[in-house]
C-alpha positions in Angstrom: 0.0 0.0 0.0 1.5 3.5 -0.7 2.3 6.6 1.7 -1.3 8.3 0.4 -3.0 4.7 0.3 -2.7 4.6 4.2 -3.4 7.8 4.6 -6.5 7.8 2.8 -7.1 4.2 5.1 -7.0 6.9 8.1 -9.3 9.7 7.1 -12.1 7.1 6.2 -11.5 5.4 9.5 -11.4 9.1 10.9 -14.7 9.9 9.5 -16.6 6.7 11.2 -15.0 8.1 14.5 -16.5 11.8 13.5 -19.9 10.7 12.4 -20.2 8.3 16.1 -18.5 11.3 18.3 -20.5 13.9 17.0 -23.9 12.7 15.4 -23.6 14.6 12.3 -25.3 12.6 9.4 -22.3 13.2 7.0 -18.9 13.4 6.9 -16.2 13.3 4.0 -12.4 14.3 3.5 -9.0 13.6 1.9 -5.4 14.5 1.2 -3.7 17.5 0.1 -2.1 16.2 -2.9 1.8 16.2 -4.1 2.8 19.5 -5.3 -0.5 21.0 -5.6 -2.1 23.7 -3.2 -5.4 21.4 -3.0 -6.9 18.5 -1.4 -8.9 15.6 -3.2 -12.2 14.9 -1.5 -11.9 10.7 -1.9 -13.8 9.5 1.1 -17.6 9.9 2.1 -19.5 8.8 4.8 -22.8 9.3 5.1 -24.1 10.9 1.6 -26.5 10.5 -0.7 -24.9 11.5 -4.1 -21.5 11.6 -5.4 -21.5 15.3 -5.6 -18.3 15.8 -3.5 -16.6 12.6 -4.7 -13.2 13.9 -6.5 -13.6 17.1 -5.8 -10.4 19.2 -5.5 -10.7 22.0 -3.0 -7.7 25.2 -3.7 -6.4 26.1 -1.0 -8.0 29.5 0.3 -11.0 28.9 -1.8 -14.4 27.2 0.1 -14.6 26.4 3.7 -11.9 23.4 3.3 -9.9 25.4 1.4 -9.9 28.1 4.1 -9.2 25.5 6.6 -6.1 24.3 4.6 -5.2 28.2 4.1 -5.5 29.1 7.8 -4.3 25.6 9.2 -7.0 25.8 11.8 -10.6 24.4 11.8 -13.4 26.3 10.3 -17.1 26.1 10.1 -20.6 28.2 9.1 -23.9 27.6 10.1 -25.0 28.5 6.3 -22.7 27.1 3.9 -24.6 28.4 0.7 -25.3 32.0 2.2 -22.1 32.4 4.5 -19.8 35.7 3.5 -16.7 34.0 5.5 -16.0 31.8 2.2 -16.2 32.3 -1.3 -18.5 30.0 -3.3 -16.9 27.8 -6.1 -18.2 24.8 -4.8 -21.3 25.9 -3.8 -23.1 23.8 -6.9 -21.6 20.4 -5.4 -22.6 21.4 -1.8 -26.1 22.6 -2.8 -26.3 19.0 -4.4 -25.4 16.7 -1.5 -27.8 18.9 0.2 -25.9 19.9 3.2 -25.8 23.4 5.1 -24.1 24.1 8.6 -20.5 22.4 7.9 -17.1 22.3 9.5 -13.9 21.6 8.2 -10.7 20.5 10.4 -7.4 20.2 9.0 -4.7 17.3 9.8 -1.4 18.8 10.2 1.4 17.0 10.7 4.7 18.8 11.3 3.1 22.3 10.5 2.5 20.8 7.3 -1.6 20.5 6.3 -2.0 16.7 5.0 -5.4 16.6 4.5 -9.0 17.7 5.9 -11.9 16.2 7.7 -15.4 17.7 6.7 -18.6 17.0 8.6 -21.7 18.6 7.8 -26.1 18.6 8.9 -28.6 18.8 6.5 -30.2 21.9 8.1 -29.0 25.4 8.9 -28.1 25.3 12.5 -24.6 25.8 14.6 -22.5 23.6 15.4 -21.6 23.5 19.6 -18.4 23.8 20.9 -18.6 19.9 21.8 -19.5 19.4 18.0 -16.2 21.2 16.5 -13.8 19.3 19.4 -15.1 15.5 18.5 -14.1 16.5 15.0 -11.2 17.9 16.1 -10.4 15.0 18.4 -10.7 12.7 14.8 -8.2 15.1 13.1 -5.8 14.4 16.0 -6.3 10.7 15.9 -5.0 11.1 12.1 -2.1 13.0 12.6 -0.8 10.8 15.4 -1.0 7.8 12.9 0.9 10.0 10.0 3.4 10.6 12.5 3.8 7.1 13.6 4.0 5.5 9.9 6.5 8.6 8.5 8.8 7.7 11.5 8.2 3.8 10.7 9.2 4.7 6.9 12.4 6.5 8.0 13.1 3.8 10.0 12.9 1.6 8.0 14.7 3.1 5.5 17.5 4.0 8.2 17.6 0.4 8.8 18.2 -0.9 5.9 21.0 1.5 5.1 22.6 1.1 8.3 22.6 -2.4 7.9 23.7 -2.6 4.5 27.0 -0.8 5.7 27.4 -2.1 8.9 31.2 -3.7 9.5 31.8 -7.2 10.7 32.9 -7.0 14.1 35.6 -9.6 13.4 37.2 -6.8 11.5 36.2 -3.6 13.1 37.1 -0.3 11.4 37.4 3.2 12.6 33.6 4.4 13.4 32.3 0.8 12.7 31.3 1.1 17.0 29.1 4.2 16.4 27.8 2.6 13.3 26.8 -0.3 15.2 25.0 1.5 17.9 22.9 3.2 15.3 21.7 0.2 13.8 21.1 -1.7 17.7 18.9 1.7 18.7 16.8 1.9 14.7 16.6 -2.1 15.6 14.5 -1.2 18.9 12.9 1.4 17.7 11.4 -0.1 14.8 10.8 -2.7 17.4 8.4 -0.6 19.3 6.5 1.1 16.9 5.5 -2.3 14.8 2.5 -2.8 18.0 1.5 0.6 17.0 1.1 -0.2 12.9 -2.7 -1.2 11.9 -1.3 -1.6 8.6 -0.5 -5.1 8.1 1.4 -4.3 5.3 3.5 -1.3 7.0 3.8 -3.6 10.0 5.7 -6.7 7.7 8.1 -4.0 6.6 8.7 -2.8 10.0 9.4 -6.4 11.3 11.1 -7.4 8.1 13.6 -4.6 8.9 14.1 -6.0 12.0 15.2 -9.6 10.9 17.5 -7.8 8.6 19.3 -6.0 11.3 19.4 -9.0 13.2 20.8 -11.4 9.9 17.9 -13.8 10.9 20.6 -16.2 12.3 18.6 -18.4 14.4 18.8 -22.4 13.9 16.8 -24.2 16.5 18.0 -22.0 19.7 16.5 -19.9 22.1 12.8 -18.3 20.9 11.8 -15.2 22.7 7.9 -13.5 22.9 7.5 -10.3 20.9 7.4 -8.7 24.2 10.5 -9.6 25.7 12.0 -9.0 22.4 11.0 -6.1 22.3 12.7 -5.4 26.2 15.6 -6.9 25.3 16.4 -4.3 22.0 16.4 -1.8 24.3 18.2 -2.9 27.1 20.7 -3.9 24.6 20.8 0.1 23.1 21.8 1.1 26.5 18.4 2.1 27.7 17.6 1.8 31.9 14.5 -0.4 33.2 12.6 2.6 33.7 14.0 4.1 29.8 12.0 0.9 28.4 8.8 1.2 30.4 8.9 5.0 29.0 9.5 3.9 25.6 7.2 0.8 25.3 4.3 2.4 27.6 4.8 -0.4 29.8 5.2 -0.1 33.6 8.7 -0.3 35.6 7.2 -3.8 37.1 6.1 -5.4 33.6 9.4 -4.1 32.2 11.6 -6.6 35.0 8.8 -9.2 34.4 9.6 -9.7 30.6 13.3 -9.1 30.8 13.8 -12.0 33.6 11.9 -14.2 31.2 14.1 -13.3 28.4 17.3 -14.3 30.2 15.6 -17.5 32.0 15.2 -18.5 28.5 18.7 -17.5 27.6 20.4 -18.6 30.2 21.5 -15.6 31.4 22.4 -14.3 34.7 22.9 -10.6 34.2 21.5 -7.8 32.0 24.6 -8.0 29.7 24.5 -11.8 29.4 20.9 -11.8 27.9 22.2 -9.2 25.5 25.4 -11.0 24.3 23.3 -14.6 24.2 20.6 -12.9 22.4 23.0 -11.6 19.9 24.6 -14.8 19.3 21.3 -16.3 18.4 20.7 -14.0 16.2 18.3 -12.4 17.8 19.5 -9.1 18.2 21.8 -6.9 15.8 
């Protein structure tokens, strides 16, 4: 699936949460596209025509437009006889039949990646609780963008850290540092595969992963995701209470799965887990 693919997968999962958190009948969006100062309306929810399917919105011109311009979330109670817009797409909104609408950006990184519209079929304001549900949605989207542009830059960190990684039996000036970086991408990509809905995005992340790692297991020690998971980061120099942050596990939980990990390693220390698990293969 492609960068906009998943994307779009988020705004139409956005728009169920919109349509449940707010009531509103209808609700549609999309993504600003590459190199153009619009977005593509490409998912609906809720309509009764195709009206608004494909429609591209210019930046600055409409309510979504406005909302791209401004970067902050608009709405009118009158969509057709409002002054705050201007009134290209008034002909597709008259047809869909919708009045009072709002429009919330997703912005990730300053950057507007798409909108969220959701609209009534009568002329009447939209509450405070109203505009923050859909703003709530938007949110939801732009933590997900984050999550899957860091996964891709992982990723492709990964794979270029492992591709010129040194043999230890011959190390070379910098080869240490070089190391490191791959060990901490290792654990990071690590962490944020739970986080992936994508199944797709989620292989790649884990696929990375056995890279770094040169898959060189044969029969030996098998760890849980989990522990796995522990283990990368002990092993990138992180504390007990460093992995609880970064995995959003607790302190307690955290010693729980690392004790199983060197049980099943046969490991006495920290560092012994580390250095067995690395022998196996399954570390980097």
């Amino acid at each position: 699936m492609t960068a906009d693919g998943v994307a779009a997968v988020e705004i139409r999962s956005a728009l169920a949460r919109l349509r449940r958190g707010t009531g509103l009948p209808v609700a549609f969006g999309g993504l600003v596209e590459a190199g153009r100062p619009q977005i593509r309306i490409s998912e609906l929810s809720g309509t009764h025509t195709a009206s608004l399917s494909a429609l591209a919105v210019t930046s600055g011109n409409g309510l979504g437009g406005r909302a791209v311009a401004l970067a902050r979330p608009c709405a009118v109670t009158d969509y057709a006889g409002s002054r705050q817009i201007s009134h290209e797409y008034d002909a597709p909104v008259a047809a869909e039949g919708i009045r009072s609408v709002l429009a919330v950006p997703v912005v990730v990184r300053r950057r507007v990646r798409g909108v969220l519209y959701g609209a009534l079929r009568a002329a009447q304001p939209l509450g405070d609780r109203t505009l923050g549900a859909a703003v709530a949605a938007a949110r939801d989207v732009e933590q997900a963008l984050v999550v899957r542009d860091e996964a891709r830059a992982l990723v492709s960190a990964a794979g270029a850290g492992a591709a010129g990684a040194v043999p230890e039996a011959r190390p070379e000036p910098g080869a240490g540092a070089a190391r490191e970086q791959v060990r901490e991408a290792h654990a990071a990509l690590r962490a944020l595969a739970p986080r992936i809905a994508d199944p797709e995005l989620r292989a790649e992340l884990l696929a990375a992963c056995g890279l770094l790692a040169e898959e060189r297991r044969s029969g030996g020690a098998s760890l849980a995701p989990r522990e796995l998971d522990v283990l990368s980061w002990v092993a990138a120099g992180a504390t007990n209470a460093g992995v609880a942050e970064r995995l959003g596990l607790r302190p307690e939980t955290v010693k729980g799965y690392l004790r199983s990990a060197m049980r099943k390693l046969g490991a006495h220390t920290r560092g012994e887990a580390v250095t067995a698990a690395r022998r196996a293969g399954l570390l980097p």
